[in-house]
C-alpha positions in Angstrom: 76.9 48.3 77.6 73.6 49.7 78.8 73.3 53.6 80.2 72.9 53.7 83.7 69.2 54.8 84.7 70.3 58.5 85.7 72.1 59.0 82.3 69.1 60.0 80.7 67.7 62.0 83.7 67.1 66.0 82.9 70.1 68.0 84.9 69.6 69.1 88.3 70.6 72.7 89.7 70.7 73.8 93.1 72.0 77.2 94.5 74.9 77.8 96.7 74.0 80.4 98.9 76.0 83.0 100.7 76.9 81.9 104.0 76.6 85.3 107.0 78.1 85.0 110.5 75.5 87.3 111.9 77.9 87.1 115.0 81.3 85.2 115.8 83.2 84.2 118.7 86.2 82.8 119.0 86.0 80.7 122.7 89.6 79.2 122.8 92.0 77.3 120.6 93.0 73.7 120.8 96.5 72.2 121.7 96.3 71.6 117.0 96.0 74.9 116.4 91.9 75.2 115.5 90.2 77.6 116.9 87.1 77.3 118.9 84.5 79.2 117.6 80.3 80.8 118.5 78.7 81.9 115.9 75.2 82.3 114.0 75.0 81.0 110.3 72.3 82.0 108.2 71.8 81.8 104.5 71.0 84.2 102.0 68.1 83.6 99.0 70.5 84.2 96.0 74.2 82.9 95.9 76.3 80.7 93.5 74.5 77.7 91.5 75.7 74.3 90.8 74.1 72.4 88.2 74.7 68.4 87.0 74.2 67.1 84.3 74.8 63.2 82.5 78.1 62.8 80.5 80.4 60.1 79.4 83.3 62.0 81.8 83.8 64.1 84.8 83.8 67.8 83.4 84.0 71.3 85.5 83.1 74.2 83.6 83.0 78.0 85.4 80.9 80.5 84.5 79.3 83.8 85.9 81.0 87.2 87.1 83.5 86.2 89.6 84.8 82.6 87.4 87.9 84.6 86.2 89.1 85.3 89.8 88.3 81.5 90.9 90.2 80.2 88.4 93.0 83.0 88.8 93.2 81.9 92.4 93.5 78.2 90.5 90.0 77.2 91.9 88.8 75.3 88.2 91.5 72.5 89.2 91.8 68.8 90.7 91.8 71.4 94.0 88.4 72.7 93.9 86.2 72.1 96.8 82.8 71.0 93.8 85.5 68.5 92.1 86.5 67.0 95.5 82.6 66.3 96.4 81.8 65.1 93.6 84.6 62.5 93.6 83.8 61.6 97.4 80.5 61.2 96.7 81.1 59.0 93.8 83.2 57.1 95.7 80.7 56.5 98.3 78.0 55.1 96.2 80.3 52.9 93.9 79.7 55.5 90.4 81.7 56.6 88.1 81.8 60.5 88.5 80.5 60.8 84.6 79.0 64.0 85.4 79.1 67.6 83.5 79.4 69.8 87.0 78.6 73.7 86.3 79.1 76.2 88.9 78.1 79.8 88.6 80.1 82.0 90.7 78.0 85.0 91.3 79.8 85.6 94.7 82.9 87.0 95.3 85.9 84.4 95.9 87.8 84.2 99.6 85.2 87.5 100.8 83.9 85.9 104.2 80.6 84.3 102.9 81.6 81.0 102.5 81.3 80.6 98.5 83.8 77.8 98.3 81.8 75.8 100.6 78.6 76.3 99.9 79.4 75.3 96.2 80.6 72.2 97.6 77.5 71.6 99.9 75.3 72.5 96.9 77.2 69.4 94.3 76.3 66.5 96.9 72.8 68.1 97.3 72.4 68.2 93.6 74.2 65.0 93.0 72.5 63.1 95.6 69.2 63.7 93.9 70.6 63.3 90.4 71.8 59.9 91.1 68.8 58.9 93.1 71.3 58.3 95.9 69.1 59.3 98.7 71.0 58.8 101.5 70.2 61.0 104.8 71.8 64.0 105.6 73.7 62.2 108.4 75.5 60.3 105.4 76.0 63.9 103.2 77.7 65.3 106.8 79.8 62.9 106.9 81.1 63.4 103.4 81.1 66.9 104.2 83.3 67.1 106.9 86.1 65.7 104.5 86.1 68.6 102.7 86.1 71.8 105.5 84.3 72.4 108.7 81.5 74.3 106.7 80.6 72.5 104.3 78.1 70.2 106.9 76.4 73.2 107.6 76.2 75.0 104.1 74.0 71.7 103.8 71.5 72.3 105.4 70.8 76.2 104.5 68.7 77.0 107.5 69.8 79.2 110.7 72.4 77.4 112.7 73.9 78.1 116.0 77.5 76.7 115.5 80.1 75.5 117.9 83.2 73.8 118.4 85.5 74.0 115.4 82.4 74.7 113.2 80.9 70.8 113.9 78.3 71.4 116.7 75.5 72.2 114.6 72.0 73.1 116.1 69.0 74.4 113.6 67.3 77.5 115.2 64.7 80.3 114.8 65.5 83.5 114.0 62.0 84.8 115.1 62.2 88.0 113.2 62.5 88.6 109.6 64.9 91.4 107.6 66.2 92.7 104.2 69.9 92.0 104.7 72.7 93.9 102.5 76.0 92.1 101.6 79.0 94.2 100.1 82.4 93.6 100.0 85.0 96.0 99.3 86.4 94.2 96.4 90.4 94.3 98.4 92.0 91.3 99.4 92.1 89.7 102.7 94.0 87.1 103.8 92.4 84.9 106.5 96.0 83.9 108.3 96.7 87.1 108.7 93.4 87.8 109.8 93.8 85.8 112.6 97.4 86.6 113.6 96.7 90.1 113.5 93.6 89.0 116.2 95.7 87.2 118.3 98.3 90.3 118.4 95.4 92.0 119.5 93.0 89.8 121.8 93.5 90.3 125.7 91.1 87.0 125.9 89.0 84.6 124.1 85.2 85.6 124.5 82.9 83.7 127.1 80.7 81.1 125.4 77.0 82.8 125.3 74.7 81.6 127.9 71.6 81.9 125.9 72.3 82.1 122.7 68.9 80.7 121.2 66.9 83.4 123.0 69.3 86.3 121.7 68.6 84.9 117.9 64.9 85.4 118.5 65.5 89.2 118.7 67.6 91.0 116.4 67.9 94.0 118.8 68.9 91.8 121.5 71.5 89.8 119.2 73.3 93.1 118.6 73.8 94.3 121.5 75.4 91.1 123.1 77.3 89.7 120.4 79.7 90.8 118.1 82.5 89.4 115.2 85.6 89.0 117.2 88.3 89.4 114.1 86.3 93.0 112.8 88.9 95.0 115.1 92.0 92.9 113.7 90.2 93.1 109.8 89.7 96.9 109.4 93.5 97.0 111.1 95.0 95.4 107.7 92.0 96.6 105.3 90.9 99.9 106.3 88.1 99.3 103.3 86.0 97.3 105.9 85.4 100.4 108.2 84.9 102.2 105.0 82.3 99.8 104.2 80.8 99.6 107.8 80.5 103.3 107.7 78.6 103.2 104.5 76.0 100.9 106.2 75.4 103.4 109.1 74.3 106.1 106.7 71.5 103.9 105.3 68.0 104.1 106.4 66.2 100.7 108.5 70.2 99.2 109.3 69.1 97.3 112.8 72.7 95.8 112.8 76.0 95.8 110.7 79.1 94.0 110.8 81.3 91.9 109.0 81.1 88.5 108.0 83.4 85.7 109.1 87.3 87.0 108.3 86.2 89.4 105.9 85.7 91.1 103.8 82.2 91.0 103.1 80.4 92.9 105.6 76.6 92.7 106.2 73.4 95.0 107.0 70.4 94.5 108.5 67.5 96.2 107.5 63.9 96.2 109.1 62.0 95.5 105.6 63.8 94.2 102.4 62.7 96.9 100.8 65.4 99.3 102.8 67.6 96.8 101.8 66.9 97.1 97.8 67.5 100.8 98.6 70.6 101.0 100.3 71.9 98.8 97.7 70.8 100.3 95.2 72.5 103.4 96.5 75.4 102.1 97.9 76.1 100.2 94.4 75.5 103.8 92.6 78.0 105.9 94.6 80.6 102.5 95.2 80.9 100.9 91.6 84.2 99.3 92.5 82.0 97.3 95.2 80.2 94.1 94.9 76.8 94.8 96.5 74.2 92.3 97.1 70.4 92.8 98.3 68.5 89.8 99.8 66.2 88.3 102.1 66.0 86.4 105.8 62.9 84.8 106.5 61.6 83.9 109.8 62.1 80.0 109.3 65.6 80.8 107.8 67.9 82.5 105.2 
């Protein structure tokens, strides 16, 4: 039997960045139980990486800082978000999966950043060039969806207003550029209860914005008029969060901190990445039980 073209075909890495909420809303909740949500997604530089490579079966193989806690959460199984995609995607263009899938988890695992689907946006993006599948990203959504509201817009790794239950998607400039900070207290935090504690809490959904692309073009403006809604009910069952919050305010350049998504991650802003690469570098000196991350936000997008 002759080897498919690709099986000879050098292996193919792409990385799976961290995914920020610079702000979230929650607008309502439908009669199935998702909630509605606002937010701003943007994308970091640096972040996992999945790489693909020919072999004569599907394999998974973990590596990098945090693969112990993926697979101690049972994350290197038939479950994992990368071994789903790659069998959908499979699937969709008639192939055998006979692919040696790598991921190296730099991020943190269930932090607030979106790891799990980034990595899973990341192995279509890398498999869809591998196999020479190109099929438009309309196509790749679509697979996407399957596996989590996020993972359509971990595609596309560019600023995105996001609405609905996380499938309104619109691409939009930032207009400003910033060193951004990402920490997370190393504590767990469990989504559900994230949002129970919220809903304990929460006199009323928030009101949708009404201009929402103008506030991303200024970072000043975006801070003052948005805000994560779940911080309050986050730092009520991890009090590490404010600790972490309060770190950020004692940093030189921070234009705006806050948490990302449920938590626990939390993010800084800073006015030049080289701010940035200095409260990291202190933060991560006086917090070694912290995961501390320095990056970059361009104009055009994270």
């Amino acid at each position: 039997m002759s080897m498919p073209l690709w099986a000879a075909l050098p292996p193919v890495s792409v990385t799976a960045p961290a995914k920020v909420n610079l702000f979230l809303h929650i607008t309502g909740r439908r009669a199935d139980g998702y909630h509605e949500l606002e937010s701003l997604f943007v994308f970091t530089k640096g972040g996992d990486r999945v790489t693909v490579a020919a072999a004569p079966e599907f394999t998974f193989t973990l590596e990098g800082p945090f693969a112990s806690a993926l697979e101690a959460l049972g994350g290197a199984g038939e479950g994992n978000l990368v071994s789903k995609a790659v069998m959908l995607l499979a699937s969709h263009a008639g192939l055998e999966p006979n692919v040696a899938v790598t991921l190296e988890k730099n991020l943190p695992v269930a932090a607030g950043i979106g790891g799990g689907s980034s990595d899973a946006a990341a192995a279509l993006l890398a498999l869809n060039q591998f196999w020479k599948l190109k099929l438009p990203m309309s196509v790749l959504e679509g697979i996407a969806l399957q596996l989590g509201a996020d993972v359509p817009a971990c595609l596309h790794q560019v600023p995105l207003l996001v609405r609905g239950i996380g499938e309104e998607l619109k691409p939009v400039s930032l207009g400003w550029q910033a060193g951004i900070v990402l920490v997370n207290p190393m504590e767990p935090l469990s989504t559900p209860a994230v949002f129970k504690a919220y809903h304990v809490a929460a006199a009323a959904f928030d009101a949708p914005l009404q201009n929402a692309e103008a506030l991303c073009a200024n970072v000043h403006d975006l801070a003052a008029s948005s805000r994560n809604a779940l911080e309050g009910a986050a730092r009520s069952i991890c009090p590490a969060v404010a600790d972490v919050l309060d770190e950020f305010m004692c940093q030189d350049g921070v234009t705006l901190a806050r948490m990302s998504g449920s938590g626990a991650t939390c993010f800084a802003l800073f006015e030049t990445a080289e701010e940035a690469e200095v409260a990291a570098r202190k933060i991560g000196e006086s917090r070694r039980n912290w995961w501390v991350m320095a990056d970059y936000l361009g104009a055009g997008g994270g």
